[in-house]
C-alpha positions, 0 to 999 in steps of 0.5 A: 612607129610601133603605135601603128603595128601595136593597134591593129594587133591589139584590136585583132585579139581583142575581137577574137573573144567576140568571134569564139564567145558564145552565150547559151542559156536555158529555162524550164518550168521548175513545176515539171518533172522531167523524169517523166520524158522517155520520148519525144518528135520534132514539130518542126526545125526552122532556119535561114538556111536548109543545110543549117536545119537538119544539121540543127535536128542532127545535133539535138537528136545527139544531145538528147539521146545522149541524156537517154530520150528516144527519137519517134516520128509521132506521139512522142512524150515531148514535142521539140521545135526549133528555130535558127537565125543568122544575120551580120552585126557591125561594131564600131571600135574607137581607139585613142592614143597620144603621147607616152604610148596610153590609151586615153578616154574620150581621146585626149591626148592624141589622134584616134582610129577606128575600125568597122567590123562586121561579124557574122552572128547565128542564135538558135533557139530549141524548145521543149513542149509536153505534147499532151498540156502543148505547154513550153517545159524548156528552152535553150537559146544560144547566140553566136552559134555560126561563125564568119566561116562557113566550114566553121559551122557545123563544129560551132553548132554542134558546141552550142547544141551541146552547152545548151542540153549540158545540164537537161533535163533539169533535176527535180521539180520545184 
C-alpha cells in the first residue's frame, strides 16, 4: 500500500527539477573587443506572444544597462535582436517496482506505471551583431525560460535574461 503513495510522490519531486532547471548558454566571436561597445538598438523582439516580446526587450534593456551600454533608438554601436518560442513537450516516465520495495531496470520483478507529463517549455535566443561589419559577436540562448504557469513568466524570464548577460561582455579579445 505505501508503493502506491511512495510513487506519485517520487515521481512529483523528481519532475520538479525539470519544471525550475533552466539551461542558458552563451557565445561570442573571441577576435571581438567588446570594450569598444558603449551603444546599441533593437533590430527587432520576436515572440509567439506579444506581451512576452516587450517583456523580453525590457529585460535585456536591464541586463545591458546594468553592464553600462546605452539603449538609442537608431546608429547604436550594436545592434541586438531576438527571438522567443514556446511550445508543449511531453515525457513518458516508466516506473517498475516489485518485491522488496527496489526499482528495478526493464521492470523485473514486478508491475510498472507510467505517467505522461506535459511541460510547457520557453527558449529564447538573444543576438548581439556590430552594426557596422552587420556581423553576429554574441549569442545567448536560454531553454525553459517560460513556466507551465502564466503569472510565473515574467520572473522565469527575467532570470534567464539575467544568467545569459551574467558574464557579458566577454573580457578581452582572443
Amino acid at each position: 500500500m505505501m508503493k502506491h503513495f511512495l510513487l506519485p510522490a517520487i515521481f512529483g519531486v523528481a519532475s520538479l527539477g525539470v519544471v525550475f532547471a533552466g539551461d542558458v548558454k552563451t557565445d561570442y566571436d573571441h577576435k571581438t573587443d567588446f570594450g569598444q561597445y558603449k551603444t546599441y538598438s533593437w533590430i527587432h523582439s520576436k515572440a509567439s506572444n506579444g506581451l512576452w516580446a516587450d517583456r523580453i526587450m525590457e529585460d535585456v534593456d536591464k541586463a545591458l544597462s546594468a553592464k553600462g551600454w546605452t539603449r538609442v533608438e537608431s546608429g547604436g554601436d550594436a545592434g541586438i535582436a531576438a527571438f522567443g518560442s514556446t511550445h508543449n513537450e511531453q515525457t513518458l516516465e516508466t516506473f517498475y517496482n516489485g518485491f522488496g520495495g527496489g526499482w528495478y531496470w526493464r521492470g523485473f520483478g514486478g508491475p510498472t506505471t507510467t505517467y505522461v507529463s506535459t511541460t510547457r517549455v520557453g527558449s529564447l535566443v538573444v543576438d548581439v551583431f556590430d552594426t557596422h561589419s552587420k556581423k553576429l559577436i554574441w549569442r545567448g540562448m536560454g531553454s525553459d525560460a517560460l513556466s507551465s504557469k502564466p503569472e510565473k513568466n515574467e520572473n522565469k524570464l527575467e532570470k534567464t535574461v539575467d544568467e545569459m548577460f551574467k558574464h557579458f561582455p566577454p573580457q578581452g579579445k582572443g
